[in-house]
MIFITOR-753782 format. One line per field, with one value per residue (C-alpha): z negated, x negated, y; residue in three letters; residue number from 1. Coordinates in steps of 0.25 Angstrom, whole numbers. Layout:
BEGIN
Z (Z:...) $
X (X:...) $
Y (Y:...) $
residu (ALA:...) $
num (NUM:...) $
END
This chain:
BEGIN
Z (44:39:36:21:19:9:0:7:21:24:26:14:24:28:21:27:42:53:44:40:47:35:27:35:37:24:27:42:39:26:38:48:36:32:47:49:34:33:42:53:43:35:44:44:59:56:45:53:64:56:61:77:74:71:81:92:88:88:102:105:100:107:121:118:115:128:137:131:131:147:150:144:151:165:159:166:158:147:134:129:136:125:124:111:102:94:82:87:89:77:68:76:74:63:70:67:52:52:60:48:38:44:44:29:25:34:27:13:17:21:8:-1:6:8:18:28:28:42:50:60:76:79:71:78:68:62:76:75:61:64:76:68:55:64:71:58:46:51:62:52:41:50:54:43:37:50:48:34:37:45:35:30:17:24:38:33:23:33:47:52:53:63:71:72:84:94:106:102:106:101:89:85:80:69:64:49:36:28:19:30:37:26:25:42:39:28:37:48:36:35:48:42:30:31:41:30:21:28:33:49:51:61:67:79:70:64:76:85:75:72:86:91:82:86:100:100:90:103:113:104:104:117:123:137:141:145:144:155:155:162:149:143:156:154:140:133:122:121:118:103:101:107:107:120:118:123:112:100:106:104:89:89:98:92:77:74:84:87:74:76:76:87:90:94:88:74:81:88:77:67:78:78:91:101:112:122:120:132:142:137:140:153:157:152:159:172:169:182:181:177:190:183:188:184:182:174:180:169:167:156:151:141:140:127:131:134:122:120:133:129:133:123:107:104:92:102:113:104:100:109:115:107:104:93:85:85:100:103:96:107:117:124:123:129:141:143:145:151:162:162:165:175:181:184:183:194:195:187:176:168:156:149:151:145:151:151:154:166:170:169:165:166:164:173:169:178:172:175:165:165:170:183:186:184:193:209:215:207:212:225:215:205:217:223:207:207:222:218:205:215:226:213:208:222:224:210:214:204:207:200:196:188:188:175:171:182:191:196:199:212:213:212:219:221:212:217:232:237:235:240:253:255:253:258:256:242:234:222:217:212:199:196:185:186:186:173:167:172:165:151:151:154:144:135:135:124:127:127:134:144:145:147:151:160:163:169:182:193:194:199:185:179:194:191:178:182:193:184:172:182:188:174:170:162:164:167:163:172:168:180:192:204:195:194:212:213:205:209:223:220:212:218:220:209:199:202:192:180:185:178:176:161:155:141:133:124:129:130:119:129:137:148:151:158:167:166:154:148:132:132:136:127:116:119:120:107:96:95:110:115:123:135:143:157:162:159:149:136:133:121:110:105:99:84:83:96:100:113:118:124:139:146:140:134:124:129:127:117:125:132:118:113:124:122:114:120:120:134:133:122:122:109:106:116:125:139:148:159:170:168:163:177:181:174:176:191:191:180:191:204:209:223:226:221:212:216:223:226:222:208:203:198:185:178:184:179:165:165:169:159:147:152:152:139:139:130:127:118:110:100:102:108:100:91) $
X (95:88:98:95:90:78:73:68:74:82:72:72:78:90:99:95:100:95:90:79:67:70:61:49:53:45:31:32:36:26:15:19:17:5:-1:4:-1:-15:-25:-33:-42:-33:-24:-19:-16:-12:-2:5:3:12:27:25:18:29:39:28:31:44:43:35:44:56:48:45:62:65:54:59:73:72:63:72:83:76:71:58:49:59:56:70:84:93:101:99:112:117:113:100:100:104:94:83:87:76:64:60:60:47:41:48:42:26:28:33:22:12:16:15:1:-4:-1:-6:-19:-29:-37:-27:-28:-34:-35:-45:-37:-47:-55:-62:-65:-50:-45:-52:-50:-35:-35:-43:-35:-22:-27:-31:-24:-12:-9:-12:-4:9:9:11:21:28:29:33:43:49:52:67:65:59:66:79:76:67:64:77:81:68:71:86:82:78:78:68:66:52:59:63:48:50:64:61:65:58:52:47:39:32:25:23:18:9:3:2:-5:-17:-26:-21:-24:-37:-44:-37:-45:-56:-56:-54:-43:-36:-24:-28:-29:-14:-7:-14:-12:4:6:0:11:21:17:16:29:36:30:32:48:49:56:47:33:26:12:5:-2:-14:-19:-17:-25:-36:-39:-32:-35:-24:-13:-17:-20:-7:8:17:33:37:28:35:49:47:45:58:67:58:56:46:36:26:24:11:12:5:-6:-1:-15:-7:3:-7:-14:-4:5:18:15:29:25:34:26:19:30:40:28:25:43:43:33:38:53:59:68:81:90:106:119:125:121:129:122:123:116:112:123:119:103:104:110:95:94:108:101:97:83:83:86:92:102:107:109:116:127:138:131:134:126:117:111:99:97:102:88:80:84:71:67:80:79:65:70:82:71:63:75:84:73:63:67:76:82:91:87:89:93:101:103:113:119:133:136:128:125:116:119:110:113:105:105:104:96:105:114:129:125:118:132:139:130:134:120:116:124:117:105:113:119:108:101:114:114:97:103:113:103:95:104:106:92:92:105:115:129:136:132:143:141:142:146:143:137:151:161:168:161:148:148:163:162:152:156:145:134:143:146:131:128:141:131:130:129:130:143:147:156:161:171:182:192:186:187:203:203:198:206:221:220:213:228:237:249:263:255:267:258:244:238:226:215:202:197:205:194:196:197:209:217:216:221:230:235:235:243:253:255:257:268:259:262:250:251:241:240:235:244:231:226:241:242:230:234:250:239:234:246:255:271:277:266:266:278:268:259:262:258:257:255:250:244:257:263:250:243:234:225:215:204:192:182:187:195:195:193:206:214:209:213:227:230:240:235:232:230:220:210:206:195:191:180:167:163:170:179:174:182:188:200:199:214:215:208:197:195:180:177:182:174:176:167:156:159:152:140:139:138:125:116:120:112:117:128:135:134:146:152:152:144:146:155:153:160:171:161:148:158:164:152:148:163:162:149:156:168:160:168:158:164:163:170:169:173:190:189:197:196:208:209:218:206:193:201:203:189:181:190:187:172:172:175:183:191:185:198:190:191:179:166:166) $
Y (-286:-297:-311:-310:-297:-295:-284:-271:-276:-260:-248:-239:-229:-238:-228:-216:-221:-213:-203:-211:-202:-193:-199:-194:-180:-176:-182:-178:-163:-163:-169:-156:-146:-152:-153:-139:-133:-137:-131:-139:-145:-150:-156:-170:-174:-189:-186:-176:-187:-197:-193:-190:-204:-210:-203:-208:-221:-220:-215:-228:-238:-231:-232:-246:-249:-241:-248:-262:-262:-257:-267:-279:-272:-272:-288:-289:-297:-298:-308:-312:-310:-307:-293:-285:-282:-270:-278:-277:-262:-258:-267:-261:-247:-245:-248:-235:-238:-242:-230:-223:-232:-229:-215:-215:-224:-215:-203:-209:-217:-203:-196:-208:-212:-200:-208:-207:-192:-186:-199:-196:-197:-212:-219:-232:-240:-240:-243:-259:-259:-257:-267:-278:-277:-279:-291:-298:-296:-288:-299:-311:-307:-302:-316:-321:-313:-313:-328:-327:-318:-331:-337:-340:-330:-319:-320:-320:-308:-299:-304:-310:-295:-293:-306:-303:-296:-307:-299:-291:-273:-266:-261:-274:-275:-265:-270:-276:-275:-266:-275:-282:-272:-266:-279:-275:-263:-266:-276:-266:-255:-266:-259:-243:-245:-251:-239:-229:-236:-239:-224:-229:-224:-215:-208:-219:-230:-227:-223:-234:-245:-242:-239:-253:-259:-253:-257:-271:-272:-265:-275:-286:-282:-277:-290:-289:-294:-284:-291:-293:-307:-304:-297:-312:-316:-307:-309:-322:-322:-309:-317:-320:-305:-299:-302:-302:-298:-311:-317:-310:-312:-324:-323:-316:-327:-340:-334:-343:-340:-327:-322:-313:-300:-293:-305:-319:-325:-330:-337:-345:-347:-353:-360:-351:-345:-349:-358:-350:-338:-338:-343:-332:-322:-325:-326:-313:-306:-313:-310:-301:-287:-292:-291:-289:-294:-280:-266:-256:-243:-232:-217:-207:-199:-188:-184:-191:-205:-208:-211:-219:-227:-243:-237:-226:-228:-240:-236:-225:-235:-245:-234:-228:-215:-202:-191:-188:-176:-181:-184:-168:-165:-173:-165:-162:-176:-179:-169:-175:-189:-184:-178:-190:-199:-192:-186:-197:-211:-210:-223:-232:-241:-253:-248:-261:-275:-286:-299:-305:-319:-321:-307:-298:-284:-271:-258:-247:-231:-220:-210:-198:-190:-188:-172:-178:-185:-173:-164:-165:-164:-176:-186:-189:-192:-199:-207:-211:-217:-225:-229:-233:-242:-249:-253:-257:-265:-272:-276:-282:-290:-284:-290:-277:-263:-255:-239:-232:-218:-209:-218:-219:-209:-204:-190:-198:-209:-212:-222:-229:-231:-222:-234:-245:-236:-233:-248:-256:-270:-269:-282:-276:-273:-258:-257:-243:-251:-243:-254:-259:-245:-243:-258:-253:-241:-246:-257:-247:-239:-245:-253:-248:-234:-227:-216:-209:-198:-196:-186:-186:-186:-196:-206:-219:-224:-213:-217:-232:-229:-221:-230:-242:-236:-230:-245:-249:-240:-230:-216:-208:-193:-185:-169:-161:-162:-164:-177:-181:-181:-186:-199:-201:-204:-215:-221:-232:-225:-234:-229:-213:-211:-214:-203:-192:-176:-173:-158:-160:-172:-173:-186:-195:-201:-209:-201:-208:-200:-198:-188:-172:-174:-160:-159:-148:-160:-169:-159:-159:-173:-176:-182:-197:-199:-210:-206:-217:-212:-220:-212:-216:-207:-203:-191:-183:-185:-171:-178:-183:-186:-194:-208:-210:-224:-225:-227:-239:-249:-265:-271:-281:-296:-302:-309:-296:-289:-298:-291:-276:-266:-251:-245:-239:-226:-220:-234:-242:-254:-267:-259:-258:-246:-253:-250:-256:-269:-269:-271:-284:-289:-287:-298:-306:-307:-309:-296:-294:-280:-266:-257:-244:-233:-233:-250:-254:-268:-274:-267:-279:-289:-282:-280:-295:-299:-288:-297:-311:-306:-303:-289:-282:-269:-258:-255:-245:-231:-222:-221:-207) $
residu (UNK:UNK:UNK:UNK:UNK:UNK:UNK:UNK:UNK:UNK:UNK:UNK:UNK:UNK:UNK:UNK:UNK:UNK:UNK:UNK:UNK:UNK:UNK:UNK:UNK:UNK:UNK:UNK:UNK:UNK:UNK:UNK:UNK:UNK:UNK:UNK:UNK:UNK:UNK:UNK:UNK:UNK:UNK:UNK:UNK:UNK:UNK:UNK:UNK:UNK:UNK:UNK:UNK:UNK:UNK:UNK:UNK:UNK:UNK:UNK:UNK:UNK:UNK:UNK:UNK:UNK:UNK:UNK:UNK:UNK:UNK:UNK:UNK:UNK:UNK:UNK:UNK:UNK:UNK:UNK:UNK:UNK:UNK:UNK:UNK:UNK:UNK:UNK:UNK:UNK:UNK:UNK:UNK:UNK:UNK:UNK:UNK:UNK:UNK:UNK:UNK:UNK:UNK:UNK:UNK:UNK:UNK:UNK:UNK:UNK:UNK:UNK:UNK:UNK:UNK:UNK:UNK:UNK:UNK:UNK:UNK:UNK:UNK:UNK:UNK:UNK:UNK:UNK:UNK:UNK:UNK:UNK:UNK:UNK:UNK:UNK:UNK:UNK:UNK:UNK:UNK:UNK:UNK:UNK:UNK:UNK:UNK:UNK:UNK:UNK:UNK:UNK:UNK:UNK:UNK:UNK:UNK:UNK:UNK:UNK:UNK:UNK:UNK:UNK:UNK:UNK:UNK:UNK:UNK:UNK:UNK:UNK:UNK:UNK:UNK:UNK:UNK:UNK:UNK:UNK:UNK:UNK:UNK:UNK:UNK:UNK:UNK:UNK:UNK:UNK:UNK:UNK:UNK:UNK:UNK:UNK:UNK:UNK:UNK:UNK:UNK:UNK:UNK:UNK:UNK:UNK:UNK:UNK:UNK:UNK:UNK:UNK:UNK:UNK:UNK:UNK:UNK:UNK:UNK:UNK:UNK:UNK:UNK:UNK:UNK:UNK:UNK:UNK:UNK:UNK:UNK:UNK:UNK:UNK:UNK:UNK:UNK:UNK:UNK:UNK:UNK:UNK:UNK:UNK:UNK:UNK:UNK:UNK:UNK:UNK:UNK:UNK:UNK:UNK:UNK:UNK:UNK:UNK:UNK:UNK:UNK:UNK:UNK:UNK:UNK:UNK:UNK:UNK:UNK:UNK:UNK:UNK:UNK:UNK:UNK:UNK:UNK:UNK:UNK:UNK:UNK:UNK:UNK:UNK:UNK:UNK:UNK:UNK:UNK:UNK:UNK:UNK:UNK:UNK:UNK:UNK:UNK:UNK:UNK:UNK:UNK:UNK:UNK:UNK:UNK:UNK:UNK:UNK:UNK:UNK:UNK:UNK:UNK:UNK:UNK:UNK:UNK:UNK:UNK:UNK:UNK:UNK:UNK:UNK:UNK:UNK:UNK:UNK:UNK:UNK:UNK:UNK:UNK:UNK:UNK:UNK:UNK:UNK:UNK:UNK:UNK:UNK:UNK:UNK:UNK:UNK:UNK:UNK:UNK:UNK:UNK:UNK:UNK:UNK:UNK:UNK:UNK:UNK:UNK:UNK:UNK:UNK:UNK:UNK:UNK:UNK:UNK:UNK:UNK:UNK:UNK:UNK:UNK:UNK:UNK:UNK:UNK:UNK:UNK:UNK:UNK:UNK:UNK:UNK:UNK:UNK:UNK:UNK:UNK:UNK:UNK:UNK:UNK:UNK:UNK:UNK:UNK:UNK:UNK:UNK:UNK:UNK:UNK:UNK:UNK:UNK:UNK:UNK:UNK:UNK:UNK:UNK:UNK:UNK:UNK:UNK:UNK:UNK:UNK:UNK:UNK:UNK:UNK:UNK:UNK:UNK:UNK:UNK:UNK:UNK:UNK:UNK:UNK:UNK:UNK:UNK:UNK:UNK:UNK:UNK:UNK:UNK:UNK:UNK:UNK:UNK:UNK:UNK:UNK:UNK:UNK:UNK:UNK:UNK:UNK:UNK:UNK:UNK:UNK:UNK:UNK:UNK:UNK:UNK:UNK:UNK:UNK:UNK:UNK:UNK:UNK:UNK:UNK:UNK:UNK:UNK:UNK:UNK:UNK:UNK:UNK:UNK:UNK:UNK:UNK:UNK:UNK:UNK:UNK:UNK:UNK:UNK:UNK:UNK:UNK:UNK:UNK:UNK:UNK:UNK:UNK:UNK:UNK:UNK:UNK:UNK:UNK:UNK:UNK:UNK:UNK:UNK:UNK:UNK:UNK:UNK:UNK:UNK:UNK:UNK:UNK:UNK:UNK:UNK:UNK:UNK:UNK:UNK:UNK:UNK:UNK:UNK:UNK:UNK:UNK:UNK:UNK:UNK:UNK:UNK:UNK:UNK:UNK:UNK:UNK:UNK:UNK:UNK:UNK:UNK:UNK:UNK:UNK:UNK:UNK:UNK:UNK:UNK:UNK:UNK:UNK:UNK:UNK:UNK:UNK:UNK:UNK:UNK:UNK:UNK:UNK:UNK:UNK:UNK:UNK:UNK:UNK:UNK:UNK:UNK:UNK:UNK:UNK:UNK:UNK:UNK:UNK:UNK:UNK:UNK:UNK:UNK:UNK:UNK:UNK:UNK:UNK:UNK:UNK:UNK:UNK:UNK:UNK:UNK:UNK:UNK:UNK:UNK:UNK:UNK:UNK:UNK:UNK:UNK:UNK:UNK:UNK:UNK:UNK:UNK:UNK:UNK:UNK:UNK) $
num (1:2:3:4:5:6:7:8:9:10:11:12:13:14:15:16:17:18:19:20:21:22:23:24:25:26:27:28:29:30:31:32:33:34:35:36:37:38:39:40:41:42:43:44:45:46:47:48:49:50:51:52:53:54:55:56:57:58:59:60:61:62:63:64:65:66:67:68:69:70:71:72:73:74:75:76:77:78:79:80:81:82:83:84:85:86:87:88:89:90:91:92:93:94:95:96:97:98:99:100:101:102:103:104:105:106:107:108:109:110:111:112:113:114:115:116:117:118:119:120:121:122:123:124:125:126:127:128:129:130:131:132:133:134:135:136:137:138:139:140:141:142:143:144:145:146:147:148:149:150:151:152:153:154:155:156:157:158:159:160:161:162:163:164:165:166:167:168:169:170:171:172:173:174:175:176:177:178:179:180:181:182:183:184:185:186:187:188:189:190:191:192:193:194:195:196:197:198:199:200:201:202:203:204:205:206:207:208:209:210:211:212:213:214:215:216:217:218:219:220:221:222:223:224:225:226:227:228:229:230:231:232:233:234:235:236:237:238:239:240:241:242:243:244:245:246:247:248:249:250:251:252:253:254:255:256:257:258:259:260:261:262:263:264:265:266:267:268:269:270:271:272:273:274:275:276:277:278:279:280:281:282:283:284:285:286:287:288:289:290:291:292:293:294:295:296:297:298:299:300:301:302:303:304:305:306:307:308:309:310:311:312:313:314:315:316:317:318:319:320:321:322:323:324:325:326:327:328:329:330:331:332:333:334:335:336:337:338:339:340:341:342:343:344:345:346:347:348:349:350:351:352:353:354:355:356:357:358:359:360:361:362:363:364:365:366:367:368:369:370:371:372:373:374:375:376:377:378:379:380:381:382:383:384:385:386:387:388:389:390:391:392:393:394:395:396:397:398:399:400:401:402:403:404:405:406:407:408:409:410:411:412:413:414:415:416:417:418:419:420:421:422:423:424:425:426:427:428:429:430:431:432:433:434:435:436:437:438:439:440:441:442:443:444:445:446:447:448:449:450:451:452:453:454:455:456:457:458:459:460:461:462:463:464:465:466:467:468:469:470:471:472:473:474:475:476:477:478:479:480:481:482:483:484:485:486:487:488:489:490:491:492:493:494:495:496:497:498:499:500:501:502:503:504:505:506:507:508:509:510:511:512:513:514:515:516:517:518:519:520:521:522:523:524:525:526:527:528:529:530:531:532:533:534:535:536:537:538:539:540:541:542:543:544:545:546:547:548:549:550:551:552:553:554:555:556:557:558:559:560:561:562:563:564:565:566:567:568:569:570:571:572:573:574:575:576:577:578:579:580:581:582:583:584:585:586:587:588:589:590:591:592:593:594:595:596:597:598:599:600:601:602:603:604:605:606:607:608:609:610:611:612:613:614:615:616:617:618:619:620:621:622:623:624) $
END
């Protein structure tokens, strides 16, 4: 939103919320019936073209925002350093308000103006018609409404909400008020309604023309150079008929600067063009592959966290993971990807970055499912995609790579020992972050406690717990008698007698769970009882009466929190899981030596450190 909000700055559908596409569905069924009702001759392909038009341009802008945001991830030829913030994300959510705009104009324009009926598929002449009128009046007078929308009056009422987004992503190009882009698109209307006047146009001429904006408003915002200057070598005079992203982000970090639209010719004409402009250019396009300090390594879980990824839709991505009516209707769009993902790219990826202090964080996705996990004959596979990221990692000098979700586990890789037996001269340091984890859950328990029970699968996590509760006093109920021996094992003697067996759920009102915790026991647990869960996924909520923590996890510290944009999996907004923060904690620290396999760090310890970094507990209870 603008500082000073003017008239006609909210989209007349504001109100309407994600139900906004409504507004088309009359003129695009009307276009169907009318395509399929009239005979051949009558026939109208172009209006029955409009709505696939405007879903194709949907597509392109969400390849744009995909190939962008990995691109500034991996940070090769990367313009400007900054993170994006949730703020961000949440501003730019309407981008595709002025896709819905076009098409309800379209529609209209096509009922109004007979002329517009039957557009022939090309048409020359209406082609450089189009071109020339963009060149000339279009360019000249966006200028200039560019720079009067700098000024204090207008700036403050309509443009600041454009410019609030300094670090710049493609769809930021479209982000306006609405009385600001009608005078956009009224511009842009200039070459299309000239060939329908003058009888030149054409399906071509329509499609090319709004796609060509749409292009260069996506390169524009893109926030990496991509290009190449021998095309500035071979013909120089270019560089006054075509912008580069370096060259519009500067507008947006010096404000005063850059004002053209697409061609820098006006800025060298009237003096406003940034003197920096071809200095940031060529940094960029020399800028190396980021090589991290850190890597979180993560995978897919559901077919449809694809689109939950950073990569994928970005208001998905900005909120916990949950599912979404919408999303079951794609899936053979969703299988298809789910193919193309964990069939052929057959290696880990960069998939976020952020920095912290002086580190710099990545995040690297397996593209394999939870299902692939849980399979036998895939762990040999999955194993050897993780070993690949680790050797990666090592060539690229990471100091410490955390595994996430399943890339950790004792049936799978015995929690990560496998790869530092099969390569004992590792520099790289392994992090399974069990000892964060054990950390988050025992101080996540209330004070005064005498009494728990736990259930789930002995990992190494549920024995430290168990170890440390006993050590601490705290009775542990335990209900099957097999779990109950294998436990009083690895206990000290004088901390066995807190071991108990329990036969019902009567006595505890603090139940700590985890992997193989069955839904008939969580339906007899007594009413009011607090769920803790220390695995890393959560247990599904069956219990309206009872409370459920979410998975050991802290919130971000606060200069953590300006460079974050996605949310980890189901976790809420600014929080990070214990095991991707063992991570970073063990680089902060200097701590040269693994943690996997049998190893535990010293709970009390990494406790300590994650809170002198910043870090914080997550006191609130699981996400709905």
């Amino acid at each position: 939103m603008a500082s000073k909000p003017g008239i006609l700055t909210d989209w007349p559908w504001k109100p309407l919320g994600s139900f906004k596409y409504v507004i088309l569905a009359p003129w695009a069924i009307h276009g169907t019936y009318s395509f399929i009702a009239k005979g051949e001759s009558g026939r109208d392909l172009g209006y029955f073209l409009i709505f696939p038009f405007l879903l194709a341009r949907m597509l392109h802008n969400q390849i744009w925002i995909s190939l962008s945001r990995y691109r500034t991830a991996k940070g090769n030829n990367r313009i400007v350093d900054r993170g994006i913030e949730f703020e961000q994300v949440d501003r730019e959510t309407t981008w595709d308000d002025q896709i819905l705009f076009n098409g309800a104009i379209f529609y209209i324009g096509y009922m109004a103006l007979p002329q517009t009926h039957n557009l022939p598929l090309w048409e020359s002449i209406g082609l450089i018609i189009t071109a020339l009128l963009h060149a000339g009046p279009v360019e000249f007078l966006y200028y200039w409404f560019h720079r009067a929308l700098h000024h204090h009056f207008l700036y403050s009422r309509y443009h600041s909400h454009h410019h609030s987004s300094i670090v710049t992503e493609p769809i930021t190009s479209v982000v306006h008020p609405f009385a600001e882009y009608i005078v956009y698109f009224m511009l842009f209307t200039i070459p299309l309604l000239t060939t329908v006047f003058t009888g030149t146009a054409s399906i071509a001429s329509f499609a090319g023309y709004i796609t060509f904006i749409d292009f260069m408003n996506n390169l524009g915002h893109c926030n990496f150079e991509l290009i190449p200057k021998w095309l500035f070598s071979i013909f120089p005079p270019l560089k006054y008929l075509i912008y580069t992203p370096s060259f519009h982000s500067l507008h947006h970090t010096q404000f005063r600067t850059n004002y053209s639209l697409f061609m820098p010719l006006y800025d060298y004409v009237y003096g406003t063009m940034d003197k920096s402009t071809d200095t940031l250019y060529e940094a960029s396009l020399k800028r190396p592959e980021e090589s991290p300090d850190v890597v979180h390594l993560t995978h897919l879980t559901t077919p449809e966290s694809i689109y939950h990824l950073r990569l994928g839709f970005a208001s998905l991505a900005s909120w916990p993971h949950s599912s979404k009516w919408y999303l079951r209707l794609l899936w053979p769009v969703t299988l298809f990807w789910s193919v193309i993902i964990s069939g052929i790219y057959g290696h880990a990826f960069v998939l976020e970055r952020i920095t912290f202090k002086a580190l710099k964080l990545q995040s690297w996705l397996v593209p394999r499912y939870n299902i692939q996990y849980i399979v036998q004959w895939q762990r040999e596979a999955l194993n050897t995609l993780i070993e690949e990221a680790i050797l990666d990692a090592e060539v690229k000098g990471v100091k410490v790579l955390s595994l996430g979700l399943l890339n950790q586990g004792e049936e799978m890789n015995r929690n990560g020992e496998l790869y530092i037996k099969r390569y004992p001269q590792l520099k790289i340091r392994l992090v399974d972050g069990s000892s964060l984890a054990v950390a988050v859950v025992l101080n996540r328990i209330p004070k005064g406690t005498t009494q728990v029970l736990l259930r789930a699968k002995l990992s190494k996590v549920a024995c430290a717990i168990a170890g440390a509760l006993c050590e601490s006093g705290i009775q542990v109920a335990i209900l099957y008698k097999d779990e109950y021996e294998k436990l009083r094992l690895r206990l000290t003697t004088e901390s066995k007698s807190n071991l108990v067996i329990s036969t019902s759920f009567t006595n505890q009102k603090i139940c700590l769970v985890g992997d193989r915790w069955i839904e008939e026991e969580q339906q007899k647990a007594p009413k009011g009882t607090l769920f803790i869960p220390f695995s890393q996924f959560p247990p599904k909520k069956l219990r309206k009466d009872c409370s459920y923590q979410a998975t050991p996890a802290m919130i971000a510290p606060t200069s953590l929190i300006s460079n974050m944009h996605s949310c980890e999996n189901w976790l809420p907004r600014r929080v990070m899981s214990a095991w991707r923060i063992a991570g970073i904690l063990h680089a902060l620290e200097g701590w040269n030596v693994h943690e996997c396999g049998n190893t535990m760090f010293d709970i009390d310890k990494v406790w300590q450190a994650s809170l002198q970094h910043g870090f914080r507990p997550l006191t609130t209870p699981a996400a709905a």
